[in-house]
C-alpha positions in Angstrom: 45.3 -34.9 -157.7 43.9 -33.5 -154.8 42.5 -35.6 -151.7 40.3 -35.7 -148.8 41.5 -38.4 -146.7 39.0 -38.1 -143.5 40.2 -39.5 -140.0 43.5 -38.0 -141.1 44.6 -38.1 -137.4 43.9 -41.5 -136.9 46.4 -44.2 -137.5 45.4 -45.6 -140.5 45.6 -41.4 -141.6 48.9 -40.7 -139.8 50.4 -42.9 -142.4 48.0 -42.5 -145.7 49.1 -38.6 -145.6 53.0 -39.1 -145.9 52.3 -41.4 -148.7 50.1 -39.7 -150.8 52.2 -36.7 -150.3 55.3 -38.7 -151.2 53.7 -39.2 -154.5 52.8 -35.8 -154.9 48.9 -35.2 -154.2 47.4 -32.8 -152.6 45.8 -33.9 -149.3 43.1 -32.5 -147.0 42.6 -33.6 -143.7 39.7 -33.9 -142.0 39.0 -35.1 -138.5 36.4 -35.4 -135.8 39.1 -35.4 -133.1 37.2 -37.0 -131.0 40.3 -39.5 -129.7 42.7 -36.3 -129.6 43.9 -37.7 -126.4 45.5 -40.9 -128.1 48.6 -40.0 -130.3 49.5 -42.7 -133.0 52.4 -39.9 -134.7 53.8 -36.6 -135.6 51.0 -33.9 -136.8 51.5 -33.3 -140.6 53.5 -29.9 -140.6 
């Protein structure tokens, strides 16, 4: 299934994204970035 998680970089995101891949979706991202300067994890490679 493919998804659009939006906020992807924040934290609730940085960990939604690893799971949803784990389980084998496809995820899109999408993100404002407007607290870029605040890092809650690794980027998704």
């Amino acid at each position: 299934m493919r998804v659009l998680v939006t906020g992807n970089k924040g934290y609730i995101g940085t960990v939604l994204v690893p799971m949803l891949q784990a389980e084998g979706h496809e995820v899109v991202g999408l993100d404002s970035d407007l607290y870029r300067h605040c890092t809650f994890g690794e980027p998704p490679a």
